[in-house]
C-alpha positions in Angstrom: 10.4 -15.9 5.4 6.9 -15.9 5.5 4.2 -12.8 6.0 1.3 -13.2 7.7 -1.9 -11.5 6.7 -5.5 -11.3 8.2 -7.8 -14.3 6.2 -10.1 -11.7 4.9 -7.1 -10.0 3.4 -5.9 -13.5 2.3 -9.0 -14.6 0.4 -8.5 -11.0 -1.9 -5.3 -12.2 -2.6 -6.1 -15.5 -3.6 -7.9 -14.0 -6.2 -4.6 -12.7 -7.9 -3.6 -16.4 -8.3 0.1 -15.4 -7.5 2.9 -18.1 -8.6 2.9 -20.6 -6.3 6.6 -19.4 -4.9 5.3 -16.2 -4.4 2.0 -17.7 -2.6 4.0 -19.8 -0.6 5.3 -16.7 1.3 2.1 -15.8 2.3 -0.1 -17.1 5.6 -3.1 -16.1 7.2 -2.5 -19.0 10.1 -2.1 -17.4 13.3 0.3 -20.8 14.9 2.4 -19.4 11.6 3.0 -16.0 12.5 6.8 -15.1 11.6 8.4 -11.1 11.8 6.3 -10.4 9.6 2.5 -8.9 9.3 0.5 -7.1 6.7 -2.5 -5.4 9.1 -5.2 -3.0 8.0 -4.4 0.8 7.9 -6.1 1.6 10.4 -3.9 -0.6 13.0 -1.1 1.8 11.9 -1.3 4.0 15.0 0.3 3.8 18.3 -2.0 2.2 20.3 -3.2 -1.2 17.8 0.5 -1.6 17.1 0.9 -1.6 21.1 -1.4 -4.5 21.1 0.1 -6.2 18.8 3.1 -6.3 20.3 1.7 -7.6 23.4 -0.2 -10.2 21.9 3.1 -11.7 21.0 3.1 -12.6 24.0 7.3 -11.7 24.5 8.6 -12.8 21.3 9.1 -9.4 20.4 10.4 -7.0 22.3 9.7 -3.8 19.8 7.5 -3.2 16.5 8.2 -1.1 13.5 5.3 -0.4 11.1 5.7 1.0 7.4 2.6 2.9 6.2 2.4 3.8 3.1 0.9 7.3 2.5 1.1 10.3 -0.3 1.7 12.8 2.4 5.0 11.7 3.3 7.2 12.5 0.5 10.1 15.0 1.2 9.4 14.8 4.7 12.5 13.1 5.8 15.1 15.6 4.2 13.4 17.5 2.0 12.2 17.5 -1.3 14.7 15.5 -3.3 14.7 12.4 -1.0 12.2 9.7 -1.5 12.4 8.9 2.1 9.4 9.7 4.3 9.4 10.5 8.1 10.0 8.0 10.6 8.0 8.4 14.0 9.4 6.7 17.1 5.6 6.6 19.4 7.8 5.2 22.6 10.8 3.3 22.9 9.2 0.3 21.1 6.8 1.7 18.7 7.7 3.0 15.5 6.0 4.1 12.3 7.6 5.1 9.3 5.6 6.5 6.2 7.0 5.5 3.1 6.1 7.3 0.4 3.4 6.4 -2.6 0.9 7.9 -4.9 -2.3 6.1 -6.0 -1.9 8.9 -9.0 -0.3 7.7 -12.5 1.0 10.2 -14.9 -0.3 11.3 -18.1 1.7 8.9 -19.8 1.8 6.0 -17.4 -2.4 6.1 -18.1 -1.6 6.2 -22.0 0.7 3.2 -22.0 -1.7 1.1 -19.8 -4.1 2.2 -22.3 -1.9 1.3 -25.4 -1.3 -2.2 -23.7 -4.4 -3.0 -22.5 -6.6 -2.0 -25.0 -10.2 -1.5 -23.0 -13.4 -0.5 -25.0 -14.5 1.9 -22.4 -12.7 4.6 -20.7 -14.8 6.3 -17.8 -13.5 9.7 -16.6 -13.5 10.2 -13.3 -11.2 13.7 -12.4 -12.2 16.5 -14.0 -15.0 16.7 -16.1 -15.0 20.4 -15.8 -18.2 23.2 -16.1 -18.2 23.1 -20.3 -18.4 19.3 -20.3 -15.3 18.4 -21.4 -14.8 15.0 -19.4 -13.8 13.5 -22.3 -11.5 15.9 -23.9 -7.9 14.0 -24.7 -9.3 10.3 -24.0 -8.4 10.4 -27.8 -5.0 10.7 -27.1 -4.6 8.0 -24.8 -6.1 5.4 -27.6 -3.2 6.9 -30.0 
């Protein structure tokens, strides 16, 4: 198997230095494009996955995209599934969200912070009218 992704996209991930089996699954050469393709978020809509699909040129006959969003959780049968909503955009064309946050908990920050040790921590979400953006960073050193 082998995933193809855009060279701009590529050069970010050489920065990771992944193991070399898990670099090896990775391509950014279009002569090597497999089943697979990571594209930009915003070719995650109807018409830029139409295109790709005929720039394929007939080796694929439909295309099924997976975007990840925070919106779709309990959309596919409510609020105890962790399956998002699957959009069928025309016979060959379909999208389904699968769901993510970008949010960590309380205590997924603290053990981050436990392991990692940093000397700063910068506050970003609320800072709050009395100015206290700093209020429990104390307990995340603990």
């Amino acid at each position: 198997m082998t995933i193809h992704v855009e060279r701009a996209k590529m050069r970010l991930i050489e920065c990771m230095h992944l193991p070399p089996a898990d670099r090896a699954l990775l391509t950014s050469d279009a002569a090597n494009m497999g089943r697979w393709r990571v594209v930009p978020m915003g070719h995650l809509k109807a018409t830029k996955l139409r295109e790709l699909l005929g720039a394929s040129r007939g080796a694929f006959d439909a295309v099924v995209a997976f975007r990840p969003t925070g919106w779709a959780y309990g959309k596919g049968g409510g609020p105890s599934t962790a399956a998002g909503r699957t959009m069928r955009l025309g016979g060959n064309v379909t999208i389904v969200e699968v769901p993510y946050s970008e949010h960590s908990s309380f205590e997924e920050i603290r053990q981050c912070v436990h392991d990692l040790r940093p000397r700063k921590i910068v506050a970003t979400v609320g800072a709050g009218p009395r100015g206290d953006r700093h209020a429990g960073l104390a307990l995340l050193r603990d």
